[in-house]
C-alpha positions as CSV (number, residue, x, y, z in Angstrom):
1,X,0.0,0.0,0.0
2,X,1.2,3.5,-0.8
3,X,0.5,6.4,1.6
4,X,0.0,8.3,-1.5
5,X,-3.2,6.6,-2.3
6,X,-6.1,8.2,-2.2
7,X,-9.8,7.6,-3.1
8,X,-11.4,10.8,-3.8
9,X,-15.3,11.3,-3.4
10,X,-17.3,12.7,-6.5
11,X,-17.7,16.5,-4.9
12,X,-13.9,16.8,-5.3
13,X,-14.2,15.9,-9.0
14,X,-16.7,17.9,-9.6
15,X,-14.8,20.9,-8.0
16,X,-11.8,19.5,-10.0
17,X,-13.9,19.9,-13.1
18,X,-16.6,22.8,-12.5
19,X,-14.7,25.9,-12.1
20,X,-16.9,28.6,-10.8
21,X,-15.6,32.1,-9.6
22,X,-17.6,31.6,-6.3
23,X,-15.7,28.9,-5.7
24,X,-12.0,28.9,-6.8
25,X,-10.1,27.8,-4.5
26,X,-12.2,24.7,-4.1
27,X,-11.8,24.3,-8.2
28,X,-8.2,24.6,-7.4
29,X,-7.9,22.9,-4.0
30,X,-9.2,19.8,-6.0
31,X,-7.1,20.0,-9.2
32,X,-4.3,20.2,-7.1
33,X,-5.2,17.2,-4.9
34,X,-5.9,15.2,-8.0
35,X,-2.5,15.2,-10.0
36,X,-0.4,15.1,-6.7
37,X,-1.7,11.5,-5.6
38,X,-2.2,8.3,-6.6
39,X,-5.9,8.2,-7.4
40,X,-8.2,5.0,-7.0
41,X,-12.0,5.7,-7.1
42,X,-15.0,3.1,-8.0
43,X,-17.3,2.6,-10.6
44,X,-20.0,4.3,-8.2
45,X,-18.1,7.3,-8.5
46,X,-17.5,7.4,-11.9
47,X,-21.5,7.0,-12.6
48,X,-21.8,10.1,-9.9
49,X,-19.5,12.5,-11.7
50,X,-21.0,11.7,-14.9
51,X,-24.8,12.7,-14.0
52,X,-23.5,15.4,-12.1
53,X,-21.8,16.8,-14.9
54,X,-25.0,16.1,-17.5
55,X,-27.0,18.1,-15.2
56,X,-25.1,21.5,-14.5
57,X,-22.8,21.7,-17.5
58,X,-25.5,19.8,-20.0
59,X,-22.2,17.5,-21.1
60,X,-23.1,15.7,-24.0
61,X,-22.8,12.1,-24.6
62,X,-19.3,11.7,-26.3
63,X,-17.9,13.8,-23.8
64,X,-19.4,11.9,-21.4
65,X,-17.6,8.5,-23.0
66,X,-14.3,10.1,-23.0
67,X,-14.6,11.1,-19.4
68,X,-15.3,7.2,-18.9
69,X,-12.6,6.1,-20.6
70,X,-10.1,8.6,-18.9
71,X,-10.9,7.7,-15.6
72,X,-10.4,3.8,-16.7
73,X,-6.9,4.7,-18.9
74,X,-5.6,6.8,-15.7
75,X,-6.7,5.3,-11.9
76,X,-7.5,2.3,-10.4
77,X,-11.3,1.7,-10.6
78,X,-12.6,-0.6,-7.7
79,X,-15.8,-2.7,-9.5
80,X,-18.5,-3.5,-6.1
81,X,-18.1,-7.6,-5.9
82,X,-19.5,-9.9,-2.7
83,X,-16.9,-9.1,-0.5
84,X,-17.2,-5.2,-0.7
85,X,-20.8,-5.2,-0.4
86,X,-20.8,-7.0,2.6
87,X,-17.9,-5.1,4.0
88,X,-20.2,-1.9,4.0
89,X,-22.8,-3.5,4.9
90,X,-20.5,-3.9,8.4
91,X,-19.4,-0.7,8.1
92,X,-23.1,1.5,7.9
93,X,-23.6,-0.8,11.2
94,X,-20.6,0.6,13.0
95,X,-20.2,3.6,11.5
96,X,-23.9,4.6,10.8
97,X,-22.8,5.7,7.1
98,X,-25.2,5.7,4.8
99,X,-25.4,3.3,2.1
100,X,-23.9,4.7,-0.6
101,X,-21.4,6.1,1.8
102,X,-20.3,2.8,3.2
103,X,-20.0,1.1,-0.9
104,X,-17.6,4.2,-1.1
105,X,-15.3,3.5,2.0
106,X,-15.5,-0.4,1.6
107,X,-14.5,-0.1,-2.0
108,X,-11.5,2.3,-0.5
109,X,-10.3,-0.1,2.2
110,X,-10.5,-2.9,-0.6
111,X,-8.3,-1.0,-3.0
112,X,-5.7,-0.5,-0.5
113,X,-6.2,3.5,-0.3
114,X,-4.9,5.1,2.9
115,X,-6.9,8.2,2.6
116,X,-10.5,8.8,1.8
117,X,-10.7,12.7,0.6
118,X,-14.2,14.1,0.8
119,X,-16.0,16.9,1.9
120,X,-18.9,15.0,3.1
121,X,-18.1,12.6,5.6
122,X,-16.4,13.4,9.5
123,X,-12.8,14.6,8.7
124,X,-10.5,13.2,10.6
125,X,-12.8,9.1,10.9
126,X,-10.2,6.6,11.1
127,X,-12.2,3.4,9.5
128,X,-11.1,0.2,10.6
129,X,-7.6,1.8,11.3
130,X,-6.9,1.6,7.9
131,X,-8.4,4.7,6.1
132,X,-8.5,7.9,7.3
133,X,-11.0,10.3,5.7
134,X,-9.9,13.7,4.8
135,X,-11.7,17.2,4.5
136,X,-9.2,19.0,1.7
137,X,-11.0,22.2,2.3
């Protein structure tokens, strides 16, 4: 395991890729954090960038295929199987995350990824003393 790898959540992608004025130094914040580490997200993540981005920035469809292929050609994508699905299923019991939540850190901890960055979850969680979940901003 390298303590340079990180699974990052979908609202640091989308900062990554939405660039508003209101709020640059997320937009940058995110960029930054993105080309510095050794990224490993999951297939859930990749489906929640893409209908995030279809909705505010009206992406169309080829775009939308390149973006898929992109995040295959350059990270580690973690696919849900038995084992990680039952993993969060222990985890929303002894964490209280939510569902989608728990797929998300299961399909961290499974990867091998020391840090979790989000801006959604409780900065600072240490998950089964193995991931540690991170507020960038």
């Amino acid at each position: 395991m390298s303590d340079n790898k990180m699974f990052v959540d979908t609202n640091i992608w989308l900062y990554a890729f939405v660039r508003t004025d209101a709020e640059r130094d997320k937009n940058r914040a995110a960029a930054a954090l993105i080309k510095k580490h050794l990224i490993v997200i999951s297939s859930q993540i990749i489906n929640e960038v893409c209908v995030n981005l279809i909705k505010k920035t009206r992406m169309d469809e080829t775009a939308i295929a390149a973006l898929i292929s992109a995040f295959y050609q350059r990270y580690e994508v973690v696919e849900p199987n038995r084992e990680i699905i039952l993993d969060a299923s222990r985890l929303r019991d002894q964490y209280q995350f939510s569902f989608w939540d728990s797929l998300l850190v299961a399909s961290a901890i499974h990867a091998g990824a020391k840090r979790f960055c989000t801006e959604d979850m409780q900065d600072g969680l240490t998950v089964d003393g193995k991931l540690r979940i991170t507020n960038p901003f």
